[in-house]
MMTF fields as JSON, N, C-alpha, C and O atoms, coordinates in Angstrom:
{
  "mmtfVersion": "1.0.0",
  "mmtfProducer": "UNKNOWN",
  "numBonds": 411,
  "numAtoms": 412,
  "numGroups": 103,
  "numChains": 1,
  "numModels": 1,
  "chainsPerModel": [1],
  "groupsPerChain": [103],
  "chainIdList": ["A"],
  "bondAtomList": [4, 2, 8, 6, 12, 10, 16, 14, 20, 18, 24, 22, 28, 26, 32, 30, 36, 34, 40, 38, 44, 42, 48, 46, 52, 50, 56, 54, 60, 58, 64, 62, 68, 66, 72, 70, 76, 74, 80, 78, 84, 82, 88, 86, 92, 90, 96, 94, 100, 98, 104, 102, 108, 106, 112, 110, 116, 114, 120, 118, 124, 122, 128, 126, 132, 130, 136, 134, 140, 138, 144, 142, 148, 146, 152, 150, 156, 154, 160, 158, 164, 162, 168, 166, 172, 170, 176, 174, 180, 178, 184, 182, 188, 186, 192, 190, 196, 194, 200, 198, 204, 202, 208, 206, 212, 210, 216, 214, 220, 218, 224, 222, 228, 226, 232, 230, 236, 234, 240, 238, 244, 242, 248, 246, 252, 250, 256, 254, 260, 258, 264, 262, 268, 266, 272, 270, 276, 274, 280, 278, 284, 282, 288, 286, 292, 290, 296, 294, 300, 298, 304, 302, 308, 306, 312, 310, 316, 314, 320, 318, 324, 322, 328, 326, 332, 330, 336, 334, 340, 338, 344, 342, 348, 346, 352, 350, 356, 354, 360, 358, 364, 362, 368, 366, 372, 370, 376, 374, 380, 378, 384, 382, 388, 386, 392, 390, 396, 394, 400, 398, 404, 402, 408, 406],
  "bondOrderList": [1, 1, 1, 1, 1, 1, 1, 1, 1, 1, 1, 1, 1, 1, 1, 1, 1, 1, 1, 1, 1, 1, 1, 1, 1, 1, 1, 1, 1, 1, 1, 1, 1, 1, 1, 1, 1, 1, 1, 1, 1, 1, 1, 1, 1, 1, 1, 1, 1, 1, 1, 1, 1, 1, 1, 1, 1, 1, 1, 1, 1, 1, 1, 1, 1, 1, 1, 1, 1, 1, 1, 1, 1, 1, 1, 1, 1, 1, 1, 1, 1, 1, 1, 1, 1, 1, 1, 1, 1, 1, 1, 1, 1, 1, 1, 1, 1, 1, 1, 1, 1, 1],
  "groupList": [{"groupName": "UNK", "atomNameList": ["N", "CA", "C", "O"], "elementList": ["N", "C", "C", "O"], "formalChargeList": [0, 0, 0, 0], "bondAtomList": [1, 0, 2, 1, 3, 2], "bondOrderList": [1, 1, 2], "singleLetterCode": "X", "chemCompType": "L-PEPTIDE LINKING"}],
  "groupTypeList": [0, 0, 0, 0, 0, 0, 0, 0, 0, 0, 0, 0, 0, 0, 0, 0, 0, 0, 0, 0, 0, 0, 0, 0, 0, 0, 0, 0, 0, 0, 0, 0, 0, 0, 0, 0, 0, 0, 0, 0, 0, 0, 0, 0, 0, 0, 0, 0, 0, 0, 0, 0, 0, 0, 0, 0, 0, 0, 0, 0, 0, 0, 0, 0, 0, 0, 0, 0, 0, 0, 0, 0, 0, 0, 0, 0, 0, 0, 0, 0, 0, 0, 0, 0, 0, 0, 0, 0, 0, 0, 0, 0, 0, 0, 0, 0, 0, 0, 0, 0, 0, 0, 0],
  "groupIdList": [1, 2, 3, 4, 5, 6, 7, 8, 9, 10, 11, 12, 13, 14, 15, 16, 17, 18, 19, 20, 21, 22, 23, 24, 25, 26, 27, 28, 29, 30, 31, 32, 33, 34, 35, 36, 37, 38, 39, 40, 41, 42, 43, 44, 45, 46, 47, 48, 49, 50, 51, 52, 53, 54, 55, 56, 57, 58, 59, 60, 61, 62, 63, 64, 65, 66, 67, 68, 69, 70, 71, 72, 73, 74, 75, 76, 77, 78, 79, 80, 81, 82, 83, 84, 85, 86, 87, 88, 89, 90, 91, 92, 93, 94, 95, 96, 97, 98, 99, 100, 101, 102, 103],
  "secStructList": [7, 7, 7, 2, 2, 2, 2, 2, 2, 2, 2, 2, 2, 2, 7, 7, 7, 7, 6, 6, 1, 2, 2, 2, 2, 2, 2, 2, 2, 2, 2, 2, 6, 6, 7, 7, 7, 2, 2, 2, 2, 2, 2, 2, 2, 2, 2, 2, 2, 1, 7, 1, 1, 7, 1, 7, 7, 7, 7, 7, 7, 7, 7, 1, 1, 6, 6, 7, 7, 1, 7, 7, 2, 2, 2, 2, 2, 2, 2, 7, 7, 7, 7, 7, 7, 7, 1, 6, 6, 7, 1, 1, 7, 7, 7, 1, 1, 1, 7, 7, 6, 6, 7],
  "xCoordList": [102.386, 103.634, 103.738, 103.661, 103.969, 104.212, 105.677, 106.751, 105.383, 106.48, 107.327, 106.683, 108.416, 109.302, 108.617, 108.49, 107.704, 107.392, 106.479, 106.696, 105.345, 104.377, 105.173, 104.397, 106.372, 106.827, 107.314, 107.513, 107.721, 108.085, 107.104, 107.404, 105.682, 104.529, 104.151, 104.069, 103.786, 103.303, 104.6, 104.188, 105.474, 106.805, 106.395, 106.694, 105.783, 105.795, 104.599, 104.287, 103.793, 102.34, 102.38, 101.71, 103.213, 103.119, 104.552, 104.618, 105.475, 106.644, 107.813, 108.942, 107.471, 108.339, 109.817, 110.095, 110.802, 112.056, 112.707, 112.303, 113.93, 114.779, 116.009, 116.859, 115.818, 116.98, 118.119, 118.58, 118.521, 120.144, 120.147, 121.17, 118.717, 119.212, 118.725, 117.889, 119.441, 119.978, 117.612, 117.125, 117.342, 115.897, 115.272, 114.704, 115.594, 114.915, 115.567, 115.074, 116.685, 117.618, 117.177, 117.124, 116.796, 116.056, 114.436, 113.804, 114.167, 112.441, 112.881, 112.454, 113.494, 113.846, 114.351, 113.924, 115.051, 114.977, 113.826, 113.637, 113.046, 111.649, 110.977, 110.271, 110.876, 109.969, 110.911, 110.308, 111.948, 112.789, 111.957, 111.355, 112.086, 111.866, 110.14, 109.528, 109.694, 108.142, 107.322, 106.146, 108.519, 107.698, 107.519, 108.007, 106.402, 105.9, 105.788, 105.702, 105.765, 105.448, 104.633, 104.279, 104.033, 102.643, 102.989, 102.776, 103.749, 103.573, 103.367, 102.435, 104.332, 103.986, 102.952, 102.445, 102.638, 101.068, 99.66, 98.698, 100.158, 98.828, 99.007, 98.055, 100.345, 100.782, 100.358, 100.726, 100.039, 100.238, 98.398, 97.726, 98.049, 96.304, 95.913, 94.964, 96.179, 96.165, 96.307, 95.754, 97.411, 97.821, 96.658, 96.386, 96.047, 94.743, 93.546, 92.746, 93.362, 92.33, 91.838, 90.697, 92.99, 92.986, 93.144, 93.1, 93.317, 93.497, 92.091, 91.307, 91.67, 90.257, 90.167, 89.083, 91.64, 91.479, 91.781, 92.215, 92.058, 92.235, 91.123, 90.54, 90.57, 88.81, 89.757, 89.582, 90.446, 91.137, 92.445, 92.849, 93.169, 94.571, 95.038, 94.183, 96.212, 97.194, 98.57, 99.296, 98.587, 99.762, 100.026, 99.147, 102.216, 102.451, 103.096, 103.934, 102.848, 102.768, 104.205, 104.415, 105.048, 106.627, 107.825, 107.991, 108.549, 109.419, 110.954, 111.334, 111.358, 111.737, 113.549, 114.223, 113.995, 115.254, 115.968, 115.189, 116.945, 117.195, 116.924, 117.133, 116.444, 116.04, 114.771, 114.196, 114.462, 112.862, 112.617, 113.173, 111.53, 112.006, 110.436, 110.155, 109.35, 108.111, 108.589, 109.687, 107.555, 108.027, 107.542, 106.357, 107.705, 107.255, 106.98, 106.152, 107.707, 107.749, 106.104, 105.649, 105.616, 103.987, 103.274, 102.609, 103.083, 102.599, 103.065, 102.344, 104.367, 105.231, 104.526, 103.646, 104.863, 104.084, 102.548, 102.042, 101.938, 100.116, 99.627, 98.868, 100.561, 99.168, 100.548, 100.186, 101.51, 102.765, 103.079, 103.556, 103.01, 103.339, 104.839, 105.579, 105.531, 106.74, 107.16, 107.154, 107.62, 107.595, 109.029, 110.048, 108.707, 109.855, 111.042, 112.251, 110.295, 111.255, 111.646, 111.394, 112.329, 113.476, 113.184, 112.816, 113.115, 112.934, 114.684, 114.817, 115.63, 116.981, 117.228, 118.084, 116.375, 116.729, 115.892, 115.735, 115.347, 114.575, 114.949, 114.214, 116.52, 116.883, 116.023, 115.77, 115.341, 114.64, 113.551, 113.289, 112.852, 111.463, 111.531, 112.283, 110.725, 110.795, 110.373, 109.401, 111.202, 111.136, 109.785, 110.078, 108.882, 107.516, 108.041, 107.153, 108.52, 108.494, 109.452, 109.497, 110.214, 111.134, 110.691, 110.394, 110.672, 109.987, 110.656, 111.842, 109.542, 110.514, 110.661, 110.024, 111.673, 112.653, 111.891, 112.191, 110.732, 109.852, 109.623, 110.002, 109.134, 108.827, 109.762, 109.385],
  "yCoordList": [80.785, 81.076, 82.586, 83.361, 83.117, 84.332, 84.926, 84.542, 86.178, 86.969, 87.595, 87.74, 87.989, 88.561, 89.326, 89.229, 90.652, 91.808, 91.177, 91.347, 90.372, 89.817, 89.031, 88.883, 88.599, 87.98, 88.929, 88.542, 90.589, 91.062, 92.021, 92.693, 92.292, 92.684, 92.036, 92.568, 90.191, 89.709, 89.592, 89.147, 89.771, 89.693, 91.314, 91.399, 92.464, 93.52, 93.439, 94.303, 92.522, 92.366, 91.501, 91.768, 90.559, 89.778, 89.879, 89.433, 90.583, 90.797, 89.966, 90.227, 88.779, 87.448, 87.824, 87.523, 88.743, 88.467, 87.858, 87.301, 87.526, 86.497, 87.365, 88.122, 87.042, 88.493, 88.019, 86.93, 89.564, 89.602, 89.651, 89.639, 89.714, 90.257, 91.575, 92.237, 91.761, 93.014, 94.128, 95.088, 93.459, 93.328, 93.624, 94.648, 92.271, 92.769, 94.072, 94.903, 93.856, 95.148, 96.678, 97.413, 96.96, 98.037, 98.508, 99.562, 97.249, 97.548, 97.579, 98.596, 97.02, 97.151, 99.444, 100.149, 99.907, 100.689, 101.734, 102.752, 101.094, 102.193, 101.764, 102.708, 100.885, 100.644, 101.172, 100.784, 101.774, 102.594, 104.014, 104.632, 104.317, 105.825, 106.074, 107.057, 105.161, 105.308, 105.054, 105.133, 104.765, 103.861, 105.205, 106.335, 104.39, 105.344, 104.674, 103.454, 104.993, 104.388, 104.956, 106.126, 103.676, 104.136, 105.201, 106.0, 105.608, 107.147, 107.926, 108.715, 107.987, 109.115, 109.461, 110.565, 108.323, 108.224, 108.8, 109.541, 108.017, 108.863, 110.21, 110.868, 110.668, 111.825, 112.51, 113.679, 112.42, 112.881, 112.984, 113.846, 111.921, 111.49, 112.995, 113.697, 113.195, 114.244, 115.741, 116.719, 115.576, 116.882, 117.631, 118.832, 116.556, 117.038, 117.231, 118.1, 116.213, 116.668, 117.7, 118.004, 118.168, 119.202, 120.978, 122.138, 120.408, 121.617, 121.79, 120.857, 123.53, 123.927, 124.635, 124.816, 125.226, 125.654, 125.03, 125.742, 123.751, 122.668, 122.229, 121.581, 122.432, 121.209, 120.196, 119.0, 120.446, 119.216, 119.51, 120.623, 118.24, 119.249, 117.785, 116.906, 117.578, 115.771, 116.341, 117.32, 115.376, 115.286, 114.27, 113.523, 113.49, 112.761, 112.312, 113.123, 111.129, 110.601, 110.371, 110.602, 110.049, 109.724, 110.281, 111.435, 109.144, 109.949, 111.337, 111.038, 112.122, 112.982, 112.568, 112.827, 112.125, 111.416, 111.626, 112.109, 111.342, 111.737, 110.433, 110.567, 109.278, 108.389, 108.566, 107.764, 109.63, 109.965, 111.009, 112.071, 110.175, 111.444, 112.308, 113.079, 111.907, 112.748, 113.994, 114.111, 114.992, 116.306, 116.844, 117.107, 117.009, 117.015, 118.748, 119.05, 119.609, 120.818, 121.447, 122.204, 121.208, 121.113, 120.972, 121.973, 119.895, 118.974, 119.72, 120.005, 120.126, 120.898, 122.269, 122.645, 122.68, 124.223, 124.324, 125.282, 123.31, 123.416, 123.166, 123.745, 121.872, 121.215, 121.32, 120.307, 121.609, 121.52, 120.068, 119.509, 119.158, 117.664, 117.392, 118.244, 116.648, 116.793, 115.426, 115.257, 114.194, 112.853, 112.704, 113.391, 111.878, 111.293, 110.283, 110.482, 108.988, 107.772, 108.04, 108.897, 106.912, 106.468, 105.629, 104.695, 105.347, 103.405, 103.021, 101.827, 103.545, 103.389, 102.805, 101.945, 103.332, 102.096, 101.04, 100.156, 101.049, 99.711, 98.719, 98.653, 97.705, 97.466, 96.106, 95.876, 94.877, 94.003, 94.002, 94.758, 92.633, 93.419, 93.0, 92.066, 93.61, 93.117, 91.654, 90.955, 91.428, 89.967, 90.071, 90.609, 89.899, 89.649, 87.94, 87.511, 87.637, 86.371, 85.651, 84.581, 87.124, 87.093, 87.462, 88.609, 86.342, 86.388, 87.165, 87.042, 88.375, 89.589, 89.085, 88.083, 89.711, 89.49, 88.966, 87.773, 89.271, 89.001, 87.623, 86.764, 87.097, 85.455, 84.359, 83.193],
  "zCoordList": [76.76, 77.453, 77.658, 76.705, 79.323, 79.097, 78.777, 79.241, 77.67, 77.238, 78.231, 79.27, 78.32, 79.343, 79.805, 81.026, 78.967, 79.829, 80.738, 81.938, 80.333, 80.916, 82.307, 83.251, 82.513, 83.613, 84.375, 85.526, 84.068, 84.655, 85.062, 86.048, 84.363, 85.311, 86.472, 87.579, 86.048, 87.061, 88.193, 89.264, 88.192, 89.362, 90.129, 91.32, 89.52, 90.109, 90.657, 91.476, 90.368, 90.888, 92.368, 93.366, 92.236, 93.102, 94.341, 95.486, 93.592, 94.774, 94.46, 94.878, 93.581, 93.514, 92.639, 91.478, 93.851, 93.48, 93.85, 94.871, 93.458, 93.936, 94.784, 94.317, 95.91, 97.313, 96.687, 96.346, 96.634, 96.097, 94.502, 93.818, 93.973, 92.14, 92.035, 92.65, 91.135, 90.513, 90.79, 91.388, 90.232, 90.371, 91.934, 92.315, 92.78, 94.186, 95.064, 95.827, 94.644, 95.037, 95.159, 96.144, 93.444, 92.94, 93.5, 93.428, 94.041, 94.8, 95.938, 96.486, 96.572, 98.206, 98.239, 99.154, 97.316, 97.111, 97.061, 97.727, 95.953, 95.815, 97.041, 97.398, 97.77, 99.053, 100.056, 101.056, 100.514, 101.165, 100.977, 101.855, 99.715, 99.004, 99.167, 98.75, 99.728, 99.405, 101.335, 101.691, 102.097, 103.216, 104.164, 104.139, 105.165, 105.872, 106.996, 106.849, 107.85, 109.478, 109.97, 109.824, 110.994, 111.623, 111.712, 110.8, 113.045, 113.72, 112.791, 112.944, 111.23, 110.509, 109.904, 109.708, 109.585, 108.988, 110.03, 109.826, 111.186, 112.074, 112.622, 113.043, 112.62, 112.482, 110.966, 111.08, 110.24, 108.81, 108.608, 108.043, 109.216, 109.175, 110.817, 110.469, 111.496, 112.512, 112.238, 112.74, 111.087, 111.018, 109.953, 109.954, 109.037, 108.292, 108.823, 108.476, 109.899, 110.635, 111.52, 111.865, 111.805, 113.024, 112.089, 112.498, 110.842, 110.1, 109.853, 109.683, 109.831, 109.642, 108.472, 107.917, 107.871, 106.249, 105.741, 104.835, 105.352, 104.051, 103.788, 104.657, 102.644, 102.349, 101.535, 101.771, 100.883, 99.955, 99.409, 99.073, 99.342, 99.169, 98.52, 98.405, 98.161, 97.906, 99.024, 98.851, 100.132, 100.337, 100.562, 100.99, 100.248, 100.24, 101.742, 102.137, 102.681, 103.574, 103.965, 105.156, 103.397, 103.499, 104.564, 104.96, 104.869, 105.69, 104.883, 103.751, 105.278, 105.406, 105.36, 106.357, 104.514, 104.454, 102.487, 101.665, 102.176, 101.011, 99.754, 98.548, 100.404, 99.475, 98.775, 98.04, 99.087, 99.188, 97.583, 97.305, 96.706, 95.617, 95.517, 94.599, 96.908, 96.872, 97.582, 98.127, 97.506, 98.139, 99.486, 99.284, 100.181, 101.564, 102.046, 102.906, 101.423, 101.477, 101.274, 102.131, 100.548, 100.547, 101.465, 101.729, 102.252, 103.562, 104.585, 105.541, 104.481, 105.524, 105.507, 106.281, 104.881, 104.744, 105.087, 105.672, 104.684, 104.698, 106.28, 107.058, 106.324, 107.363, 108.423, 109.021, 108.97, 109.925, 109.502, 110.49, 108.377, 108.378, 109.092, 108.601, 109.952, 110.054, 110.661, 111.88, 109.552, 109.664, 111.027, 111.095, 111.699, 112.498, 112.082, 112.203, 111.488, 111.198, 109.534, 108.687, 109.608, 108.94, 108.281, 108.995, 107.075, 106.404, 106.558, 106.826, 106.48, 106.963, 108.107, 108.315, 108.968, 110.422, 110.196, 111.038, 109.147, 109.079, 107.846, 106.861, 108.004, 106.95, 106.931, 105.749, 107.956, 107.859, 108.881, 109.817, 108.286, 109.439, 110.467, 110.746, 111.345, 112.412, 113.246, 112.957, 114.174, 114.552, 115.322, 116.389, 115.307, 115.751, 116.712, 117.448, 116.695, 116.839, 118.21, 118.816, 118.232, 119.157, 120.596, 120.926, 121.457, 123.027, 123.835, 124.141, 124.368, 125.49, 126.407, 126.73, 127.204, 128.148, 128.949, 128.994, 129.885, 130.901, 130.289, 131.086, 129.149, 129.045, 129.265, 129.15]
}
């Protein structure tokens, strides 16, 4: 039988909260504080490449908002990093599923 902690590793392993507890709440949070969007990312993946004095550096990928507890001032300063979006306008995902206007 697994022990609580052991149920609450494999729940962080696998995602399996239940929406609306106290629990999924708190990760919908850190995945706010942590997300990145394409653009920023291939923006962020561009801004290293095109740099000719960095051989190696850590910077963190993230958007630029106050949920955010990585530091961007680094990235900003080195390579011009300078994220666009929001995980805020992104409170669910997107409807993939939903047929455009033309169909």
């Amino acid at each position: 039988k697994l022990g609580e902690e052991d149920e609450v590793w494999d729940q962080s392993q696998t995602g399996a909260w239940e929406r609306g507890s106290e629990e999924y709440e708190e990760m919908v949070k850190r995945m706010h504080a942590s997300w990145t969007s394409q653009r920023d990312f291939a923006h962020m993946l561009e801004c290293c490449l095109e740099n000719d004095e960095v051989t190696y550096d850590t910077f963190y990928a993230v958007r630029d908002n106050e949920a955010r507890w990585f530091d961007l001032e680094h990235a900003k300063a080195v390579i011009d990093y300078e994220p666009q979006d929001d995980a805020s306008e992104w409170d669910s995902p997107p409807n993939v599923d939903e047929p455009k206007a033309d169909d």
